[in-house]
C-alpha positions as CSV (number, residue, x, y, z in Angstrom):
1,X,79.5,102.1,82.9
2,X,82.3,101.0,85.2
3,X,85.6,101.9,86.5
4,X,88.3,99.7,86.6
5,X,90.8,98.6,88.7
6,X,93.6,96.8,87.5
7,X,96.6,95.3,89.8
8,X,97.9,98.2,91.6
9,X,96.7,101.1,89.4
10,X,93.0,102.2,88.4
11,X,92.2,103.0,84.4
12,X,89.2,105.3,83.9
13,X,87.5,104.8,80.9
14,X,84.5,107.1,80.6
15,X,81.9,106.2,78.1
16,X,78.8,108.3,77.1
17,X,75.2,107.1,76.7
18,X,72.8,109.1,77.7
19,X,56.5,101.0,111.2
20,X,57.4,99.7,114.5
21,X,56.4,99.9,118.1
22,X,59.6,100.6,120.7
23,X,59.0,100.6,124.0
24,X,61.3,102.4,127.0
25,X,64.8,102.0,127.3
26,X,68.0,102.8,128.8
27,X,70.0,105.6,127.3
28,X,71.6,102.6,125.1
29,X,69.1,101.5,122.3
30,X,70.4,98.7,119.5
31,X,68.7,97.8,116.6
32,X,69.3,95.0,114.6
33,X,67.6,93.1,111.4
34,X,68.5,89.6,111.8
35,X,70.5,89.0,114.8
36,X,70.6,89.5,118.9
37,X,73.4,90.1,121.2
38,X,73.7,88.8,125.1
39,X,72.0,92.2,125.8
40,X,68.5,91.3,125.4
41,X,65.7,92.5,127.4
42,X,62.6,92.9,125.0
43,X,62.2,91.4,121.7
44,X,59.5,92.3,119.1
45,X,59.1,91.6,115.4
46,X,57.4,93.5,113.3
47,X,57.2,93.5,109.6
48,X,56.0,96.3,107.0
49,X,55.3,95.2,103.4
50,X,55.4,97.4,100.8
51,X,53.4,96.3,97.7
52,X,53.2,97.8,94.0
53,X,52.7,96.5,90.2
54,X,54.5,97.6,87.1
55,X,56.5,100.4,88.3
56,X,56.9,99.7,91.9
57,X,58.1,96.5,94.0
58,X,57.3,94.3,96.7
59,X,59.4,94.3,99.7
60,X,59.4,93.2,103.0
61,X,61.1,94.0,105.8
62,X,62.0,92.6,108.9
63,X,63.1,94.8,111.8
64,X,63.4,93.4,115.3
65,X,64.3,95.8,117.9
66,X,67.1,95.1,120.6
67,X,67.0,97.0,124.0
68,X,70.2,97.2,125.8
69,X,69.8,96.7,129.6
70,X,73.6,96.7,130.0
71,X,74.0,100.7,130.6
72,X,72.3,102.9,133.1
73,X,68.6,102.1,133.8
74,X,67.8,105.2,135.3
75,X,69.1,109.0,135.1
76,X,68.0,112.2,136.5
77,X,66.6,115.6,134.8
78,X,70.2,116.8,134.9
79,X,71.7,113.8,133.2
80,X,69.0,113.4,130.2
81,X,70.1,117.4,129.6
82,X,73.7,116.5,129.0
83,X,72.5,113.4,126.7
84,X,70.2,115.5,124.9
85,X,67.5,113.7,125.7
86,X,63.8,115.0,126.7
87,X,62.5,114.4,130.4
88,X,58.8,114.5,131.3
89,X,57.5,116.9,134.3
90,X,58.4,113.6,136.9
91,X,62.3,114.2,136.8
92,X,62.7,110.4,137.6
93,X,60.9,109.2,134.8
94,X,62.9,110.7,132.0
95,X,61.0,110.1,128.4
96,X,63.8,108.5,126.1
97,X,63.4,109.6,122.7
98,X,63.5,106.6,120.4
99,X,64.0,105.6,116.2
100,X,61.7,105.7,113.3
101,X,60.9,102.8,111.8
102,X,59.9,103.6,108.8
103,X,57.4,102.1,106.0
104,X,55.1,102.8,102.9
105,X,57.7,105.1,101.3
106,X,59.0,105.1,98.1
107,X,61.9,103.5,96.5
108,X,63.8,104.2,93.6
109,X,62.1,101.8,91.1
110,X,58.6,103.2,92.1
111,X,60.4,106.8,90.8
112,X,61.4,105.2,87.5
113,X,59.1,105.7,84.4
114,X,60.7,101.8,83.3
115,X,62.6,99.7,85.0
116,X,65.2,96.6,83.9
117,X,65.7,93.9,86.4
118,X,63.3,93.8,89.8
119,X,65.5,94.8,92.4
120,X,63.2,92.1,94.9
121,X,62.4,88.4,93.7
122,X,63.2,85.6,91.8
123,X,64.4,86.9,88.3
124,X,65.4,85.0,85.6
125,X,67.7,87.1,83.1
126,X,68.8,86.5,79.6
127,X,72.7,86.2,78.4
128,X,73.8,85.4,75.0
129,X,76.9,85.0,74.0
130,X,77.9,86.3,70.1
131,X,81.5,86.3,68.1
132,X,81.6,87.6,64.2
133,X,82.6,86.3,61.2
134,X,86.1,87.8,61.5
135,X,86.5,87.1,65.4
136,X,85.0,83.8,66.0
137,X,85.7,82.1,69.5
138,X,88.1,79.4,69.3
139,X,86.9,77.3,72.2
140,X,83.0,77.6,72.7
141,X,83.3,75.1,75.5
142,X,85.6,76.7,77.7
143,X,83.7,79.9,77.2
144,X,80.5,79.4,77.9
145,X,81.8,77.7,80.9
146,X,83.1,81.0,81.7
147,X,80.2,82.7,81.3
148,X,78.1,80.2,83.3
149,X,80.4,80.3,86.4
150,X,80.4,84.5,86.0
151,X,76.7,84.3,86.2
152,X,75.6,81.4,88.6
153,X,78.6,79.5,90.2
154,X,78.8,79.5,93.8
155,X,80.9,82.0,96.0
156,X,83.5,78.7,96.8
157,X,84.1,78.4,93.0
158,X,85.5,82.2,92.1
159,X,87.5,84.5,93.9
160,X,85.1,87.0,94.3
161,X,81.4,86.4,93.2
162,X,79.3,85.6,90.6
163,X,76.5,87.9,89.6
164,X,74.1,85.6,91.0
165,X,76.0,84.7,94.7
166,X,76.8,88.5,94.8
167,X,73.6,90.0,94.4
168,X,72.1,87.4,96.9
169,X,74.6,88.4,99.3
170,X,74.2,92.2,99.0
171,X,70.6,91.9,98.5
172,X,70.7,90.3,102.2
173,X,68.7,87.5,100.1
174,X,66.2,89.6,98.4
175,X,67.2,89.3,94.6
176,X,67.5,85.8,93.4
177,X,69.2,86.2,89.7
178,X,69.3,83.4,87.7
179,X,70.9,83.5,83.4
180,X,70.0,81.6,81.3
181,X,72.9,81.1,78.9
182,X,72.4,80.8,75.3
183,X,75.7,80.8,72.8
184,X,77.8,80.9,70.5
185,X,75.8,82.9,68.2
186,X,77.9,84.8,65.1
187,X,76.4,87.8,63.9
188,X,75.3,88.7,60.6
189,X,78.0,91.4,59.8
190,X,81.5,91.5,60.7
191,X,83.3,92.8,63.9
192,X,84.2,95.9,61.6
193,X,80.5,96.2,60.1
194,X,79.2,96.8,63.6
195,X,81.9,99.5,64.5
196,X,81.7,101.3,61.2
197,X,78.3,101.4,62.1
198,X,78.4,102.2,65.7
199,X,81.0,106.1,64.7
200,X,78.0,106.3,62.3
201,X,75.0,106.3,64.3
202,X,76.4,108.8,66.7
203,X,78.5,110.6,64.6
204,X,77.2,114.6,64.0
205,X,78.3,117.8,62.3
206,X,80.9,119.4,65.0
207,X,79.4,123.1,63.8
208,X,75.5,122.0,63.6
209,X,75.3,119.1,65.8
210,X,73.1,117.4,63.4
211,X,73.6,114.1,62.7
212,X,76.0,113.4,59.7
213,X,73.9,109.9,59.1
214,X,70.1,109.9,60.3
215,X,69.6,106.4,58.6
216,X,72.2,104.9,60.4
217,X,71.1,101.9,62.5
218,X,72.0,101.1,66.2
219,X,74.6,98.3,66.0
220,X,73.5,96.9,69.5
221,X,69.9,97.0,69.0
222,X,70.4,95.0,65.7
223,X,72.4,92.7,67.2
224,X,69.6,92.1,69.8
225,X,66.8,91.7,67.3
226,X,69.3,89.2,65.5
227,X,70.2,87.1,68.7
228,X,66.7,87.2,70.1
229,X,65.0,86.6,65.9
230,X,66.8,83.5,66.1
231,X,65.9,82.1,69.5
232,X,62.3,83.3,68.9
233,X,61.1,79.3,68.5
234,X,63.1,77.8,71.4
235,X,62.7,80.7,74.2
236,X,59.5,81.8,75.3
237,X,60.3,85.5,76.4
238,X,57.4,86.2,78.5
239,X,59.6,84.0,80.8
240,X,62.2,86.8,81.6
241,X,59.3,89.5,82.4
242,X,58.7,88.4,86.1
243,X,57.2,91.9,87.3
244,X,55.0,91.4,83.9
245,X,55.3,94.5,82.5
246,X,55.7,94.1,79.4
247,X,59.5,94.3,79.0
248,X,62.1,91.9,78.9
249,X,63.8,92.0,82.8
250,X,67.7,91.9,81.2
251,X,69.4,91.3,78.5
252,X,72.6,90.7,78.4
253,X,75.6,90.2,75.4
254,X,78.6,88.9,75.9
255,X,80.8,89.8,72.6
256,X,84.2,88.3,71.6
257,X,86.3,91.4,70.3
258,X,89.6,92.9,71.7
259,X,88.1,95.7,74.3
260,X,89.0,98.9,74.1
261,X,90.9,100.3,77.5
262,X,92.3,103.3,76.6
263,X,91.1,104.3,72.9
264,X,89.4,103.1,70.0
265,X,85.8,102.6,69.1
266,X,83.2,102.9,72.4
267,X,81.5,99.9,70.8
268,X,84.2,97.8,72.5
269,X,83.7,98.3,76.0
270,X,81.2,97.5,79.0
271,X,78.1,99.6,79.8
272,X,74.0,99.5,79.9
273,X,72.1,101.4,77.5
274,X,68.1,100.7,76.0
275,X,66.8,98.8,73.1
276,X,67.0,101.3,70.2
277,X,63.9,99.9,68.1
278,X,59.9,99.2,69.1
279,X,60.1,95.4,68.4
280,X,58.1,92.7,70.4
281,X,59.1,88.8,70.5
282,X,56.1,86.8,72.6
283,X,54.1,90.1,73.2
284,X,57.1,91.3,75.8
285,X,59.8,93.8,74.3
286,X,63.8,94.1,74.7
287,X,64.4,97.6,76.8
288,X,67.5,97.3,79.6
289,X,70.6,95.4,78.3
290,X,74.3,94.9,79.2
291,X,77.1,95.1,76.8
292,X,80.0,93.7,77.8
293,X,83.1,91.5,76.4
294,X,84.0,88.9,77.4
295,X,87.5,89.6,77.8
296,X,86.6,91.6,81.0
297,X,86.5,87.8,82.6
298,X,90.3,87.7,82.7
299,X,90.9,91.0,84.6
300,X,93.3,91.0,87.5
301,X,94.5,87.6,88.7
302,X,90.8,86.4,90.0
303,X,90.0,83.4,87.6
304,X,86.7,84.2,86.3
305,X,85.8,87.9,87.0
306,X,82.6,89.1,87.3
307,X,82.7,92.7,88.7
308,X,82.0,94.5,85.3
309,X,78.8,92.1,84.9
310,X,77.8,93.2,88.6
311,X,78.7,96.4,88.1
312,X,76.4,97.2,85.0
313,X,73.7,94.7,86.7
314,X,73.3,97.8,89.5
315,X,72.8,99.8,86.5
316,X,70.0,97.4,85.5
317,X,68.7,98.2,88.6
318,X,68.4,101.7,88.2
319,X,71.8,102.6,90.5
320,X,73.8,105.3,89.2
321,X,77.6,105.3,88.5
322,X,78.8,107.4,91.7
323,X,82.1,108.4,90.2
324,X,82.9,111.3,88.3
325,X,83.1,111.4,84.9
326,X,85.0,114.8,84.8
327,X,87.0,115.1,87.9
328,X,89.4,118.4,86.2
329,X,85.9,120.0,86.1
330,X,84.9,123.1,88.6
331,X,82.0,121.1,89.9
332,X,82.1,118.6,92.8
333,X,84.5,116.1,91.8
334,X,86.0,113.0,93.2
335,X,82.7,110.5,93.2
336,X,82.4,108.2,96.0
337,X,85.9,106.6,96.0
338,X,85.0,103.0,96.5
339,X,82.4,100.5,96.7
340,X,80.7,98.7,93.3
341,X,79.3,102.0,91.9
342,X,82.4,103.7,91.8
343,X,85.7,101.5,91.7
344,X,83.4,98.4,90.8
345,X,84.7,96.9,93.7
346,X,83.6,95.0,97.5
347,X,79.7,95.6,98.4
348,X,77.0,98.1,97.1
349,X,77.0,100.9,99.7
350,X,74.5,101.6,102.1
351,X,72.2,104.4,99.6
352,X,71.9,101.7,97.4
353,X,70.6,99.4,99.0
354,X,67.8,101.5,100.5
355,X,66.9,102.9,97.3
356,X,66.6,99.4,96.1
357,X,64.6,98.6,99.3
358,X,67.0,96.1,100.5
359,X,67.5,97.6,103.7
360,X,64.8,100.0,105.8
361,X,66.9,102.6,107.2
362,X,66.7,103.6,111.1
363,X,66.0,107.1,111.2
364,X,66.7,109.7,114.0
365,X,65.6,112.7,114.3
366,X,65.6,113.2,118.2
367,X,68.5,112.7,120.4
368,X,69.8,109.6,121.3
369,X,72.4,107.4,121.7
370,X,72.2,103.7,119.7
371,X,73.7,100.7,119.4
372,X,74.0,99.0,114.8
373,X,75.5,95.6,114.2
374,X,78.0,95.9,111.3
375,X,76.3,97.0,108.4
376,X,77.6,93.3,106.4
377,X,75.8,91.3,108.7
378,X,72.1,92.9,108.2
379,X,72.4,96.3,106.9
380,X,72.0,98.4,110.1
381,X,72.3,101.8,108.5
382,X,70.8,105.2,110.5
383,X,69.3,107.7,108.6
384,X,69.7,111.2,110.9
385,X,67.7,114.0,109.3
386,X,66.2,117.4,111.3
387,X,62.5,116.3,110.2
388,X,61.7,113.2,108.5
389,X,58.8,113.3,105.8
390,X,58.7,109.7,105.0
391,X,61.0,110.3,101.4
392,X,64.1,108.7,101.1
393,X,64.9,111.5,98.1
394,X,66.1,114.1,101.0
395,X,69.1,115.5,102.5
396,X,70.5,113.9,105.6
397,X,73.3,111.4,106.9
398,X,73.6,108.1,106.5
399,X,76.1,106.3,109.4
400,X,77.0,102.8,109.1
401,X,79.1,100.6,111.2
402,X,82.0,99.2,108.0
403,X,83.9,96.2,108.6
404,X,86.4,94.6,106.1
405,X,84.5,91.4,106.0
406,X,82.0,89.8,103.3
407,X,81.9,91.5,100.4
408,X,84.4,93.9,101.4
409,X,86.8,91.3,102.1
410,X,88.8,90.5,99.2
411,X,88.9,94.3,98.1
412,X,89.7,95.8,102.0
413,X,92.9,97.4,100.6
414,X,90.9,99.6,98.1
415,X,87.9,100.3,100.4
416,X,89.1,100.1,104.0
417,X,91.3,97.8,105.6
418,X,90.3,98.2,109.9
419,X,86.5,98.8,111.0
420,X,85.3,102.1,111.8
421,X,81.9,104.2,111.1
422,X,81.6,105.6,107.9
423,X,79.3,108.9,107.4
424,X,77.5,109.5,103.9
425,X,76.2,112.6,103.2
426,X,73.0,112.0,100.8
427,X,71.5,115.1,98.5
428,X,68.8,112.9,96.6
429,X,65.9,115.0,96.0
430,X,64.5,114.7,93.0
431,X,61.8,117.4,92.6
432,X,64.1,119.3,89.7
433,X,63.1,116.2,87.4
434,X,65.7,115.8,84.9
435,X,68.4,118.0,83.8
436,X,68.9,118.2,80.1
437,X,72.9,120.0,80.4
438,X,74.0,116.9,82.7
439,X,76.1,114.5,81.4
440,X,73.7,111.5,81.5
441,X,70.1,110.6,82.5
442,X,69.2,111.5,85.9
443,X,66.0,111.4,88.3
444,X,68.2,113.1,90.8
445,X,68.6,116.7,91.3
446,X,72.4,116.0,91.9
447,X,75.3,113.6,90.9
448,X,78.3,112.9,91.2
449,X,79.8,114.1,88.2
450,X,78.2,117.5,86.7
451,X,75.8,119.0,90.0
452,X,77.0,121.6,92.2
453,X,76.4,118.9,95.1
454,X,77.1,115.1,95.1
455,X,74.3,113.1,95.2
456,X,76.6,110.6,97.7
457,X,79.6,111.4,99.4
458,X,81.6,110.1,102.2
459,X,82.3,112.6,105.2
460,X,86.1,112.2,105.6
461,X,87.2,111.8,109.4
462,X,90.4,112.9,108.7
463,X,89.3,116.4,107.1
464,X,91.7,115.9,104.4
465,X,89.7,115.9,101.0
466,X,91.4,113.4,99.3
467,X,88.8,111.7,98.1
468,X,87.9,115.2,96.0
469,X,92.0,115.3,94.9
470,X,92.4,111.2,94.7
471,X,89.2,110.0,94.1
472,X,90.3,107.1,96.6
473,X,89.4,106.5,100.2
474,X,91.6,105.6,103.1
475,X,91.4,104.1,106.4
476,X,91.6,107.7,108.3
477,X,88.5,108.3,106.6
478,X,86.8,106.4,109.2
479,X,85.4,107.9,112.4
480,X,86.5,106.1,115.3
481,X,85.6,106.2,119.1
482,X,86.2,109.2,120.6
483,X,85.4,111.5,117.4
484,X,82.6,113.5,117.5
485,X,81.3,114.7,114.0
486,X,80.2,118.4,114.5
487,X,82.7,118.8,117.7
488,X,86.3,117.9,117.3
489,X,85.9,116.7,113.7
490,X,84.0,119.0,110.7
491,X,83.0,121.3,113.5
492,X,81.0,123.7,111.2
493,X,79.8,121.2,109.2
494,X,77.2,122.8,106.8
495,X,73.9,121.4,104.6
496,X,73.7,122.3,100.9
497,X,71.8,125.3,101.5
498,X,74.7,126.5,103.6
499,X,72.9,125.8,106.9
500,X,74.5,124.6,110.1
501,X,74.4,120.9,110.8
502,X,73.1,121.6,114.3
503,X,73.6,117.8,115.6
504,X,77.1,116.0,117.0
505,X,77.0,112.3,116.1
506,X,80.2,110.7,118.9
507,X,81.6,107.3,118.2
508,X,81.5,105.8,122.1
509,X,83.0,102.5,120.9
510,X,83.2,99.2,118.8
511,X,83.7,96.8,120.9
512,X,81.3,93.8,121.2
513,X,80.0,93.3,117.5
514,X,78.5,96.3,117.4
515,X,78.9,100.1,117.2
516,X,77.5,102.6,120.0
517,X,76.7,105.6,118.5
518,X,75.3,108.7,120.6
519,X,73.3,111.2,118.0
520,X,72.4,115.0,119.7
521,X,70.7,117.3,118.0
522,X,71.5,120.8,119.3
């Protein structure tokens, strides 16, 4: 599914279907992935590899660990009190609590009974492009030039991204996406055939709920079985199964038809949904797929644009939409407010990506104060939890250090415009399994549409809630240097359970490329 933005207002369409050794430190510890600063004392690589087959990944991470000599290099008993940090019995030789590294945990796709596209590798997906007998593309050419640059052009040769330069960027690298594009191709029935049939396959008795036509056919899965019958002899489809699992990685079509913004048939609009049928072409099978028009290229005043392709691609990844689907309804409401899984806009947001396993996150659990890079640059993200159990599907905090560059850049106006720390608060256990009265599909206890708690929300700095009345962030969102969560901002902050978040995280500065951050637990 997607939200759109459009010029200066936003239409919401919703559719329905469905490790590491540390060593002693100053009170100052930095972390970084990929980078150093002038403050270097002690470097040390290490890397932790994650392996798995059909339902899990293969990930490695790199974390190199940065120790600041540029504060204090000593303090007494009395001074490691005030920081919150633990002394030994020698009251000169404090012990300085230090970050979890953490590894062999896992990830969202190893929680997922199937999975689409590999959220790690080189993946090679599938896009064809289809018009109908009664709306046929007038210039073949110029469109499947369209499609091509949407999928693979470079990042010089849109405004934004293509699928492919996009998910290498937010992927820091990981996911290499390549389509192969195969088109025109004009369906068997008309334009109107497949929408008649579309209000009959889901239509039902409003008393019963029974179906009104149980032979109807799915109009998307038979446009599948038609696109991918007749490419049978020139593509091998074992090919686009690169985590060999039996499935097809992605499918995606790309249909010429008017799309439907405001009403008219759901056939005509952009979301991911499942092969309907048990059909097999090369021994693999069709499962994941995008629907999408390919009017949705001429949104805004971009050239080419790809965010509904990129949008639904997180989708293929297993990433949930984080808005809400009913924000006038008494449960949490509001969604996210920004990034690609919300207003399909600027980078995936921090949760994401270490679900995907695109990121490792630092996680604190002691007292301590910390240096992160911006989170653009390597994915520095800290993970602060009272007692970590090595499960990402937990409740805690995620801080990262945002900056309107990258990604970000082009959409800063509807994300944030100035740097500043943004604080997630995560609810993603999963140990309810899935919820048959929610809205759609779920491995998550919570989301952000129907659950009493979001699965991912931002903590607002400002205390003002707008993102529950707007759905919308703003730059006073962000905590800044000298806020201290759990002091003078969201003083009685409180878990789901309705327990006291007993920490203070304070925003010392961000100055020098990076963010000092001091984390005490009370």
């Amino acid at each position: 599914m997607k939200r759109i933005l459009i010029f200066s207002f936003i239409i919401l369409i919703v559719v329905s279907f469905a490790g590491c050794n540390f060593f002693s430190q100053s009170t100052t510890t930095a972390i970084t992935n990929n980078s150093t600063t002038g403050q270097i004392s002690t470097v040390e690589s290490t890397t932790t590899t994650s392996e798995a087959t059909t339902q899990t990944q293969s990930t490695t991470t790199e974390i190199t660990s940065i120790i600041s000599t540029t504060t204090q290099t000593s303090i007494t008993s009395s001074e490691a009190t005030t920081t919150g940090m633990t002394t030994t019995q020698n009251t000169t030789e404090p012990v300085i609590n230090e970050p979890i590294i953490p590894s062999g945990y896992s990830l969202l796709q190893d929680e997922l009974d199937y999975i689409g596209i590999p959220a790690i590798g080189d993946v090679k997906i599938l896009v064809f492009v289809v018009d109908f007998p009664d709306n046929l593309i007038a210039d073949s050419n110029q469109v499947l030039a369209d499609v091509e640059l949407a999928f693979n052009g470079q990042s010089q040769d849109l405004t934004f991204e293509s699928l492919r330069s996009y998910y290498q960027k937010s992927s820091y690298n990981k996911l290499n996406l390549t389509a192969d594009i195969f088109g025109v191709y004009t369906t068997e029935l008309t334009a109107s055939d497949y929408e008649i049939a579309n209000d009959q396959f889901y239509a039902t008795d409003p008393v019963t709920g029974e179906y009104l036509y149980p032979d109807a056919t799915h109009p998307d899965s038979d446009i599948i079985f038609e696109v991918l019958s007749y490419y049978d002899d020139v593509i091998d489809y074992r090919d686009y199964d690169s985590n060999n699992d039996g499935f097809i990685d992605g499918i995606y079509i790309m249909y010429n038809h008017e799309i439907s913004y405001v009403s008219g048939s759901d056939l005509w609009w952009a979301y991911q949904y499942y092969y309907y049928y048990q059909d097999s072409f090369d021994g693999v099978s069709p499962d994941y797929y995008v629907w999408s028009g390919i009017d949705f290229f001429d949104e805004g005043n971009e050239g080419v644009n790809a965010r509904t392709i990129i949008h639904e691609t997180g989708h293929m990844l297993g990433l949930e939409d984080y808005y809400d689907y009913y924000p006038d309804d008494s449960v949490n409401s509001g969604g996210l407010g920004t990034f690609m899984m919300d207003y399909t806009i600027g980078d995936h947001d921090a949760f994401s990506k270490i679900l995907l396993g695109w990121i490792t996150p630092i996680v604190i659990e002691k007292s301590m104060t910390i240096d992160i890079l911006p989170h653009i640059e390597n994915g520095d993200v800290l993970l602060i939890i009272d007692e970590w159990q090595n499960t990402i599907f937990d409740e805690y905090l995620l801080i990262m250090f945002y900056t309107p560059e990258g990604l970000n850049e082009l959409d800063s106006d509807y994300i944030f415009t100035i740097p500043g720390i943004i604080i997630f608060h995560i609810s993603a256990q999963i140990d309810d399994g899935y919820n048959p009265n929610y809205y759609y599909y779920s491995i998550f206890n919570n989301n952000n549409t129907d659950s009493p708690n979001k699965l991912i929300k931002i903590i607002e700095a400002d205390m003002g809630n707008d993102i529950d009345k707007y759905a919308i962030v703003e730059d006073s969102d962000l905590f800044q240097p000298g806020m201290i969560f759990g002091d003078n901002i969201h003083e009685n902050y409180r878990w789901y359970d309705g327990s006291l978040i007993n920490l203070t995280i304070n925003i010392i500065s961000l100055d020098g490329g990076f963010a000092a951050i001091k984390i005490n637990f009370n």
